[in-house]
N, C-alpha and C positions, 0 to 999 in steps of 0.2 A: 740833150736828147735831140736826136735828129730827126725832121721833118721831111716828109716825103709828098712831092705834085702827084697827079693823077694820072699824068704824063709818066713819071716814074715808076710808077705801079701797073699802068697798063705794057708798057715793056718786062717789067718784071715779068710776069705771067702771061702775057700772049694776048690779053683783053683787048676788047676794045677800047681807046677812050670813052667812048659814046654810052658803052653798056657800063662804065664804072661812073658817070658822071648821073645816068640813069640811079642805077643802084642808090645814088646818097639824095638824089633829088625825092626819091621814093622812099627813102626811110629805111631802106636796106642799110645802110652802112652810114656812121655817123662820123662825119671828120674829126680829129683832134682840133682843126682850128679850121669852123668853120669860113667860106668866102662872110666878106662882107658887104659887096659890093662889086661894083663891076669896077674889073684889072685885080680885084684881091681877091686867089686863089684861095680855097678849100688846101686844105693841108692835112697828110696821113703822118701819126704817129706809124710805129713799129708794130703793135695792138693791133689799128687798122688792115695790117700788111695782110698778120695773122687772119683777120674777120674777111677779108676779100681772098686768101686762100684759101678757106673752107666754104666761103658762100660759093665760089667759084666752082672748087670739085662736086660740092652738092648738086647743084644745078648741071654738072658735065653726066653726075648716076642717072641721072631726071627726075628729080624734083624741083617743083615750082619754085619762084622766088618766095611766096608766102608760105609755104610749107617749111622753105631753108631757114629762113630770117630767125625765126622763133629758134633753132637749135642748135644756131650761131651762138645765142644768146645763151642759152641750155649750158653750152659748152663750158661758158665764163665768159664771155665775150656778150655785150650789149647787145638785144634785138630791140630793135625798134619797132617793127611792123610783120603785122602778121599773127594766124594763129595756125597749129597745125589741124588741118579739117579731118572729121573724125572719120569719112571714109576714106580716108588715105591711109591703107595698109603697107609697112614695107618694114623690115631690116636693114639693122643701121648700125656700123662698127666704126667708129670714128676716132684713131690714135690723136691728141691733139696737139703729144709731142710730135707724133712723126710730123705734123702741120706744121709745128713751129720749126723744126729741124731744116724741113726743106726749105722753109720760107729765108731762113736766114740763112743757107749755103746759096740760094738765088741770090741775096743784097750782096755775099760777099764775093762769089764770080761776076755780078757786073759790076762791083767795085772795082777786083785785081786785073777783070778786060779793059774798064774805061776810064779807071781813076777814081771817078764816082758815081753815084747812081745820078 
């Protein structure tokens, strides 16, 4: 199973480093293998790929990161932090194949453009 840097994921999807390194420091997003120390990167499984797609587009409709986290988690995917607040009214259609479909037609175009991710 392959392992994916934060570096690799924020190219994926256009992110920041900064806001994805925020996200897992925050409890937004849980590594498959977290750092242990300093020079030992945080590592994303393919799961994760999926959890930082959808927290992503969440946050792009506008919702909070606390509002998102918990429906990451809804979805089948782990939330860590967060609850949704009961005045927050909104509609919400969430395919979470079509999340995974695009997720994995992104790893496999910057595979066949760069070789690898």
């Amino acid at each position: 199973m392959k392992n994916y840097t934060l570096q690799e994921a924020a190219s994926l999807f256009g992110v920041e480093l900064g806001k994805i390194r925020e996200w897992i420091s925050r409890g937004y997003i849980d590594p498959a293998i977290p750092a242990t120390g300093r020079g030992v990167p945080n590592l994303l499984s393919k799961e994760n790929l999926y959890q930082i797609s959808l927290f992503n587009k969440l946050l792009t409709v506008g919702l909070s990161r606390i509002t998102a986290a918990p429906i990451v988690g809804l979805m089948g995917f782990k939330a860590t932090y967060g609850t949704i607040g009961m005045s927050e009214e909104f509609i919400l259609n969430i395919n979470l194949k079509k999340i995974k479909t695009e997720t994995d037609k992104l790893i496999a175009g910057f595979i066949n453009e760069r070789g690898s991710l």
